[in-house]
C-alpha positions in Angstrom: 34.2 35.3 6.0 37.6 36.7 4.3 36.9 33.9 1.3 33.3 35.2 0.8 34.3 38.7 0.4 37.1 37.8 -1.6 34.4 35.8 -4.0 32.0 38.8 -3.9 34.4 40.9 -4.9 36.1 38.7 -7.8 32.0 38.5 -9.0 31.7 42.2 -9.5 34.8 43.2 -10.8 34.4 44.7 -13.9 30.9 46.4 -13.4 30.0 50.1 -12.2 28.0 49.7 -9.2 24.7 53.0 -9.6 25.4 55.1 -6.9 21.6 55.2 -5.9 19.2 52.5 -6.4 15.6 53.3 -7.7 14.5 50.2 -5.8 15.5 47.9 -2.3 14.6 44.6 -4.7 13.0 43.9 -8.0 11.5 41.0 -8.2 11.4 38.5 -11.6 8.2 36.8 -11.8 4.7 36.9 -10.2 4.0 33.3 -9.5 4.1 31.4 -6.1 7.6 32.5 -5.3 7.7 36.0 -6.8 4.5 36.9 -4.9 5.0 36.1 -1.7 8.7 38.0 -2.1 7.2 41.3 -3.2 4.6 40.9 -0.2 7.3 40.6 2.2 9.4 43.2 0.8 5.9 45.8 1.0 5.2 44.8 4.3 8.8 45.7 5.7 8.2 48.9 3.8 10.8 48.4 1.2 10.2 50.0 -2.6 9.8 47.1 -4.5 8.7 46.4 -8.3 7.2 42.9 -9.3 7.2 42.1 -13.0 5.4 39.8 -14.6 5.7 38.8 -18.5 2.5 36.6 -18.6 -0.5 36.4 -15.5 0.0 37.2 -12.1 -0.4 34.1 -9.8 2.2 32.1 -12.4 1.6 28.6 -13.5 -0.4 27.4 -9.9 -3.0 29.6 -10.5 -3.6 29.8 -14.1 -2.5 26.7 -15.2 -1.6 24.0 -12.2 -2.8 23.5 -8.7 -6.0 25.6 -8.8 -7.1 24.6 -12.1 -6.3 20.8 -11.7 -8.1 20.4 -8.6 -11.2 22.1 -9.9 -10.9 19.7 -13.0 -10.5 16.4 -9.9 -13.2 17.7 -8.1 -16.0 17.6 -11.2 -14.3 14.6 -12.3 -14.9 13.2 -8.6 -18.3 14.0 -8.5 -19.2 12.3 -11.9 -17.4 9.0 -10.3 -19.8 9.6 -6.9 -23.3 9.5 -8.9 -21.9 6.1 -11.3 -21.1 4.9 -8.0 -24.5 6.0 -5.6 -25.7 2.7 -5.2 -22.6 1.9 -2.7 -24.0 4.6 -0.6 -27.5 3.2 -0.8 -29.1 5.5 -3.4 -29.6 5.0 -7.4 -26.3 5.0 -9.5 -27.0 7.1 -12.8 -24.8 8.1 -15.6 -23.6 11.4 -15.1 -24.8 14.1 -18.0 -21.3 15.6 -18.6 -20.9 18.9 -20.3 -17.0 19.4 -20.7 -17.2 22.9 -21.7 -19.2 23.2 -18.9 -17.3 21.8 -16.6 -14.0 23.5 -17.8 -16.1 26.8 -17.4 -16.3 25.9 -13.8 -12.7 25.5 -14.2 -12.1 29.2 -15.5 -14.8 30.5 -13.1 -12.5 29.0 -10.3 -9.4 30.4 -11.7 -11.2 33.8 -11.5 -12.7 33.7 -8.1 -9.2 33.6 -6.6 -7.5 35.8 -9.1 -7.8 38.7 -6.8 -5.7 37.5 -4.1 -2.9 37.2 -7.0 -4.2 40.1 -8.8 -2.3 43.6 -10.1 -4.9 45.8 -8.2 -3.8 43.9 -4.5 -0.5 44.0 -4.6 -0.3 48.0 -5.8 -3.1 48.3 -2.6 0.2 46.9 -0.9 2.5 49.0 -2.3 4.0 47.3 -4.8 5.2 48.5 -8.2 3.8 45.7 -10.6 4.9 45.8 -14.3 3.7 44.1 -16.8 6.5 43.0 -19.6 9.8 40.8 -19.6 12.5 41.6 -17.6 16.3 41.2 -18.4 19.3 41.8 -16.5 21.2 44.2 -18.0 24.3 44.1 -15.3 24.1 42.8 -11.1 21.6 45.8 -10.2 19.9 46.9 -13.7 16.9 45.1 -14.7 15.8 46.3 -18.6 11.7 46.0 -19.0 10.0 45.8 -22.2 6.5 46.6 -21.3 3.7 44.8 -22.7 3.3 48.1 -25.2 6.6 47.4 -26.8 8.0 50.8 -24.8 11.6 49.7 -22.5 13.0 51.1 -19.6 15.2 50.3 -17.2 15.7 50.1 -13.3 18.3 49.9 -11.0 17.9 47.6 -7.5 20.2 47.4 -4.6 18.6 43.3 -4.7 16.8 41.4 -7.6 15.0 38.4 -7.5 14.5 35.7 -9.9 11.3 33.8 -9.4 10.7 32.4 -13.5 8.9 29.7 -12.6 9.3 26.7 -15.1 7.1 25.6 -18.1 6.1 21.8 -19.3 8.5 19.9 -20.4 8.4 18.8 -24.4 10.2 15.4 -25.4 12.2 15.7 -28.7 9.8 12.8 -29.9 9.6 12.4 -33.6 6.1 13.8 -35.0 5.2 15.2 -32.3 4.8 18.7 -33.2 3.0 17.4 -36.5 0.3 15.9 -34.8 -0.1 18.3 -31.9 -0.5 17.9 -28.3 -1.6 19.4 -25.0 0.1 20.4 -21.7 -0.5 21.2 -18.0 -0.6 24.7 -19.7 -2.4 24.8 -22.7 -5.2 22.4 -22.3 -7.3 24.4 -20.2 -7.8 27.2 -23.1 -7.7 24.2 -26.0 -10.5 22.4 -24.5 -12.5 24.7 -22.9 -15.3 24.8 -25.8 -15.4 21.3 -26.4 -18.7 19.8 -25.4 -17.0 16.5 -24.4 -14.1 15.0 -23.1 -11.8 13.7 -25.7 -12.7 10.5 -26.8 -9.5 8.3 -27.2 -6.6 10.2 -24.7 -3.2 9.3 -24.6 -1.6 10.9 -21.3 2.6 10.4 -21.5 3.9 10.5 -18.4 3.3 8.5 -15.1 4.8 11.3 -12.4 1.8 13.4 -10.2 0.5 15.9 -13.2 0.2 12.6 -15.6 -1.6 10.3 -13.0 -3.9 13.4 -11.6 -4.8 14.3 -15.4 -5.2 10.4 -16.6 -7.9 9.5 -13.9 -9.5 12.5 -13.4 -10.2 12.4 -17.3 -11.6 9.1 -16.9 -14.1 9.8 -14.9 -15.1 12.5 -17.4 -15.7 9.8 -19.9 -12.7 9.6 -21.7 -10.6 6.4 -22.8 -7.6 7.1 -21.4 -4.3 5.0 -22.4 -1.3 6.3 -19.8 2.5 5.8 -21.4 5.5 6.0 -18.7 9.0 4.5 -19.6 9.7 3.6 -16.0 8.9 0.5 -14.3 6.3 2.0 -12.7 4.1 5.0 -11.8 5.2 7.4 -9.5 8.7 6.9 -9.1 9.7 9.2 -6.3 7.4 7.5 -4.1 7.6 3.9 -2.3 6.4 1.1 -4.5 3.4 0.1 -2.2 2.1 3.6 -2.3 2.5 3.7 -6.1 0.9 0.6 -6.5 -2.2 2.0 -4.6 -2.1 4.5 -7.2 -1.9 2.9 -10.2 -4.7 0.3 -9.0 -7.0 3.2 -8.0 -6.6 4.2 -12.4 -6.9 0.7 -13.5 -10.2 0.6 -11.7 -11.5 3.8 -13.2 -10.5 2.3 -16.6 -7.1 3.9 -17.5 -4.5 1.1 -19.5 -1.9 1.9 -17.5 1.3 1.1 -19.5 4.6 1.0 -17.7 8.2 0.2 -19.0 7.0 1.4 -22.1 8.7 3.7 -24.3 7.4 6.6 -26.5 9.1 6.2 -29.9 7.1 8.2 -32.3 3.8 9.6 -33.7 1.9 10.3 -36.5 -1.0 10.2 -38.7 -2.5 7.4 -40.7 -5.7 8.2 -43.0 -6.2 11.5 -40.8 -5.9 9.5 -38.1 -3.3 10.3 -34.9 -1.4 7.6 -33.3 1.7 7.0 -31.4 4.4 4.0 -31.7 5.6 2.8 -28.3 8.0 -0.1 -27.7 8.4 -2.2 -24.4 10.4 -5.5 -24.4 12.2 -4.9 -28.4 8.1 -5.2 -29.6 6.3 -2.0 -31.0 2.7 -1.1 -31.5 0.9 1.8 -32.1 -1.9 3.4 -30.3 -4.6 5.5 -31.9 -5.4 9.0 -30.2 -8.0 11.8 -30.5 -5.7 14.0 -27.7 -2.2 13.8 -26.8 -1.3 15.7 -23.0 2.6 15.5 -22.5 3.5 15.8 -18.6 6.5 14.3 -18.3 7.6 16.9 -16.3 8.6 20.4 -16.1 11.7 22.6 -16.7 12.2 25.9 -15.2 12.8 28.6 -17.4 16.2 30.0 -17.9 16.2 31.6 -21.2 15.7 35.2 -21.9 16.8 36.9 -19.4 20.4 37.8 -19.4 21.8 35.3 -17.0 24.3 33.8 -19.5 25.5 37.3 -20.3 25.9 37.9 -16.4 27.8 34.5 -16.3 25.0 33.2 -13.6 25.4 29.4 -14.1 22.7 27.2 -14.8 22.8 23.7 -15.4 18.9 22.2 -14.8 18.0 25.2 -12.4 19.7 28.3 -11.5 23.1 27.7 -9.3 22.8 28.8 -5.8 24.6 29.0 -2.5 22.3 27.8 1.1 21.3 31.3 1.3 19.3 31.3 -2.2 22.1 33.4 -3.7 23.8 33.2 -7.3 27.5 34.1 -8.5 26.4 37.7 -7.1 25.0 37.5 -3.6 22.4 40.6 -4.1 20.9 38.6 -7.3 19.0 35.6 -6.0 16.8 32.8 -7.0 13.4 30.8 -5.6 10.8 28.6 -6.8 11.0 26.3 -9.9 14.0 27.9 -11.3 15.8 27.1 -8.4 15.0 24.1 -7.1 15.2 21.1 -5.8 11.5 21.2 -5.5 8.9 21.9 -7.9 6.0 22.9 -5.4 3.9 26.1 -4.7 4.2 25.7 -1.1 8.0 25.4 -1.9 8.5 28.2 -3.9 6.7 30.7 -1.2 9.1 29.0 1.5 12.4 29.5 -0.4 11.0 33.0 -1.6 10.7 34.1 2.3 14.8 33.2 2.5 15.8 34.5 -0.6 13.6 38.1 0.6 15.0 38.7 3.5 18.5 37.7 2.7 18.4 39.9 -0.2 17.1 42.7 1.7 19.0 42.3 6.0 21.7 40.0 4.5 23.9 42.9 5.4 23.0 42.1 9.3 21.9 39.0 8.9 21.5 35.6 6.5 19.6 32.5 6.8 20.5 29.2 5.0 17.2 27.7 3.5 15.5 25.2 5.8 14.6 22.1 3.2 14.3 19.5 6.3 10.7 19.5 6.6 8.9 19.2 2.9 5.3 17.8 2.2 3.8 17.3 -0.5 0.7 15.4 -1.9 -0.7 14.0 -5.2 -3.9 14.7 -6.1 -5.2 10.9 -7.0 -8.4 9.4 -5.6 -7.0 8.5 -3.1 -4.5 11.3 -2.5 -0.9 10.3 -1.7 1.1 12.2 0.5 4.3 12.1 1.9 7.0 14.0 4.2 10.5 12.9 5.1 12.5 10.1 4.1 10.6 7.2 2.2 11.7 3.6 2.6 13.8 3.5 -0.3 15.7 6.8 0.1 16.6 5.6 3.5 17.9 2.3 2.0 20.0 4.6 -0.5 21.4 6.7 2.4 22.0 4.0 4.6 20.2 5.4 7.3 18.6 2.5 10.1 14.8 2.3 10.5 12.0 0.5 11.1 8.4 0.8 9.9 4.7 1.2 11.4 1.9 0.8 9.9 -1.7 1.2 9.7 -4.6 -0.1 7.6 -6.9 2.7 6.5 -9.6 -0.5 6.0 -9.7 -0.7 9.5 -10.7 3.0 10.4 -14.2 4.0 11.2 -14.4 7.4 9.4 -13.2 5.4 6.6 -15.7 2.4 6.5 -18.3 5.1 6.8 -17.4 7.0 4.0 -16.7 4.3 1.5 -12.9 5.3 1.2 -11.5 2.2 3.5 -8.1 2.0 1.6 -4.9 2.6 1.8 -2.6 3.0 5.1 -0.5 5.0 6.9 3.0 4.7 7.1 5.7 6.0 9.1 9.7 5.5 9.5 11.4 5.8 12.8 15.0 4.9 14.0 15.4 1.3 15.9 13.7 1.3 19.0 12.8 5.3 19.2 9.8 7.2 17.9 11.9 10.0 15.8 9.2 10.1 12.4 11.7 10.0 10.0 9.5 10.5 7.3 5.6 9.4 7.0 3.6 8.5 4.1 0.1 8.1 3.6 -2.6 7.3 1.1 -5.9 7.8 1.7 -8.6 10.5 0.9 -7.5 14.0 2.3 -4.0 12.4 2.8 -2.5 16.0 1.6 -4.3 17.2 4.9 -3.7 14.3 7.2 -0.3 14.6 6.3 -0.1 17.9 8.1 0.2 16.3 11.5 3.4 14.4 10.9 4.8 17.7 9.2 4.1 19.6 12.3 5.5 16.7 14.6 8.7 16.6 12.4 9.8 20.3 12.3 9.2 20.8 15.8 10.9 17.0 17.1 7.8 15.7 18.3 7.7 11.9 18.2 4.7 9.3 17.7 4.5 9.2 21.6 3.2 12.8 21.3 0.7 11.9 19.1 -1.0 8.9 20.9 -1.1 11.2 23.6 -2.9 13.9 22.0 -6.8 13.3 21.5 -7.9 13.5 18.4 -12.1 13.2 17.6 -13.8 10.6 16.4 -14.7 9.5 13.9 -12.3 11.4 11.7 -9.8 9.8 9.5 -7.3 12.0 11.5 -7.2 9.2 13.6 -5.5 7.1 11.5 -2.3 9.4 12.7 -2.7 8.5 16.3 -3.5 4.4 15.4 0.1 4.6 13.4 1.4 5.7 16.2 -0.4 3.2 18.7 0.8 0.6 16.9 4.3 1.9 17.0 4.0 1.6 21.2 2.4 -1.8 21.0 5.6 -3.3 18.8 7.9 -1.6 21.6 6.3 -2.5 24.8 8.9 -3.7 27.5 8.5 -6.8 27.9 10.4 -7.3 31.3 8.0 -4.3 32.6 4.5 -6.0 31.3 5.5 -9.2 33.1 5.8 -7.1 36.3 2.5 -5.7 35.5 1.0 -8.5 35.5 2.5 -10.0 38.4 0.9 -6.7 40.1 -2.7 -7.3 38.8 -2.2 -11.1 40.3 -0.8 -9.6 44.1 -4.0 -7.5 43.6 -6.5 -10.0 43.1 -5.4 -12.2 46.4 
């Protein structure tokens, strides 16, 4: 306790604390992360400001989750019809009109809008400012407002909720050609009456392998570049494998260990020079999407002047705070995880720790994170994966199950992938559980549910679930867990019971 005031102390020496505050927290940002802060703040009937430089709801509204999933389910549709005749009917060639289809897209965007929107969060009570924000010292936050005017405002608390912002590889002709991100693609292609013809997606993580099938389907040629060995890296190699076979068969060239090298034009046309074993080639393109990942942003607003470190993501302590414990940070720009559902956890630490830290702080829980890819078939995961727990050295054994073999499956045409989950030697502790299926991003719930509150796969068995759902699959993992660890001593008395009984 003596250290961390001593810390605090050394942090603000040298800057005039305001007497009075105009605000109890000013919040940096209205995506995921500075949303949900400013409606916590509101709701415990603190004066709170939210500005935002860009579009309320951030990145997952306007240009990630919410569009991207509209974009998968069109695409999804269009691979149903090619498809009918599995499900009895005629297959047909789907009619696609892109622009149509990314009208849909914008017409999504704007149906949930209002839940992120300016007029809902002043019906709250919040203060929302449109402009860029810059710390001017620990409490003063300068605004330049969208009409060029500035002003300033002092907060007892601030936080910074930036978000992040695709991230651009320093790859030689790249700018000359042009490309598309996560970000700008939905305004770039929104009056195009077709998909692009020849599509080169770089990058094999979730946004790449979402974008490269789901454009696909929509009738474009799609050629996907990643330098690693293989797609989805943070995930197990089975589970990736499911992946990258679920592309191949909707047509994408799926091109691993390959690296991007350069690009340019030839006779007005585009290409792009990869190499992979010392041997280059080029690869024509029509449209080049880069999502290779994203950065969060960092730039602009004072924190170098303030001394706030940053290395990939803004430095903070367990309790979401920086150098200066009333200045903190969630979401993106904080890290470690680059989620929505992420971002609105951390923001509920970093809110109330920046508002009761004075009775009260709580370290952020990270033990218990989902997350899904948006693939067909969706891959999700929570906990360790095999591989981490290899890294870590950490004992376990696995379970799985066959999604081929469930009924819900076979009946919906979707009988593939599994179910898999790590528990310690001999005890039915989920360490971690992935899954890919169809809906695995809500199948997945159940194991994140079971985790956080230490309920093990015994607890599932014994919980009916209906049939046929593919929710079953969860309770099948865990009946196969009990038949691998059924005492063996105690079924040989069993059956010496059933003989006695019979005479």
């Amino acid at each position: 306790m003596t250290l961390d005031l001593l810390k605090r102390r050394r942090a603000y020496a040298g800057w005039t604390r305001p007497r009075r505050f105009d605000r109890n927290l000013i919040v940096i940002g209205a995506g995921a992360a500075g949303l949900v802060s400013a409606y916590i703040a509101a709701a415990t009937r603190a004066q709170v400001t939210l500005i935002e430089g860009h579009r309320m709801g951030g990145d997952c509204l306007n240009y990630g989750c919410v569009p991207s999933k509209a974009l998968i389910r069109s695409a999804k549709l269009a691979h149903q019809m090619r498809h009918a005749d599995r499900y009895g009917l005629t297959a047909q060639a789907p009619q696609i009109d892109f622009a149509a289809v990314l009208d849909r897209v914008h017409r999504v965007i704007a149906e949930i809008a209002p839940h992120d929107s300016v007029e809902r969060y002043t019906g709250l009570g919040v203060d929302v400012v449109q402009g860029h924000a810059r710390l001017v010292d620990p409490w003063t936050v300068e605004i330049r407002e969208s009409g060029g005017a500035t002003r300033r405002l002092t907060g007892r608390a601030i936080v910074l909720a930036t978000g992040a912002a695709p991230l651009v590889p320093p790859l030689p002709g790249l700018e000359e050609v042009g490309y598309l991100t996560s970000d700008t693609m939905w305004q770039v292609l929104k009056t195009r009456s077709e998909a692009p013809r020849r599509l080169v997606v770089l990058g094999g993580g979730p946004i790449g392998c979402e974008l490269s099938q789901a454009f696909a389907r929509l009738g474009s040629q799609v050629t996907q570049i990643e330098m690693a060995p293989r797609l989805m890296m943070r995930e197990d190699e089975d589970a990736a494998q499911q992946v990258r076979a679920a592309l191949e068969r909707d047509g994408v060239q799926v091109l691993t260990g390959h690296t991007a090298r350069a690009c340019g034009t030839a006779e007005g046309a585009k290409w792009i020079e990869i190499e992979a074993g010392g041997e280059t080639r080029r690869i024509g393109f029509d449209e080049l999407i880069v999502a290779v990942g994203r950065a969060p942003r960092l730039a602009g607003y004072g924190l170098e002047e303030l001394g706030i470190a940053t290395d990939r993501v803004i430095e903070t302590n367990a309790y979401l705070e920086t150098l200066y414990p009333n200045i903190l940070a969630a979401g993106d720009v904080a890290g470690p995880y680059q989620f929505t559902h992420t971002a609105s956890h951390q923001a509920w630490f970093a809110t109330v720790n920046a508002l009761f830290g004075a009775l009260k702080r709580f370290r952020a829980d990270y033990r218990v994170i989902p997350w899904a890819t948006f693939t067909d078939p969706e891959l999700a995961r929570v906990g360790l994966s095999e591989e981490e727990a290899r890294a870590r050295g950490i004992a376990f054994e696995v379970t799985r199950y066959g999604i081929d073999e469930l009924d819900r499956a076979i009946t919906d045409g979707a009988a593939r992938g599994f179910v898999k989950v790590l528990t310690p030697p001999g005890k039915d502790r989920i360490l971690g559980a992935t899954i890919v299926s169809e809906h695995a991003g809500e199948l997945i719930a159940e194991f994140v549910l079971a985790m956080k509150h230490g309920l093990g796969l015994n607890k599932i068995l014994g919980t009916i679930h209906i049939y046929p759902t593919l929710a079953e699959a969860n309770k099948f993992a865990a009946g196969n867990w009990r038949k691998a660890h059924v005492n063996p001593r105690l079924l040989a008395l069993v059956e010496r019971f059933h003989r006695w009984r019979r005479g």
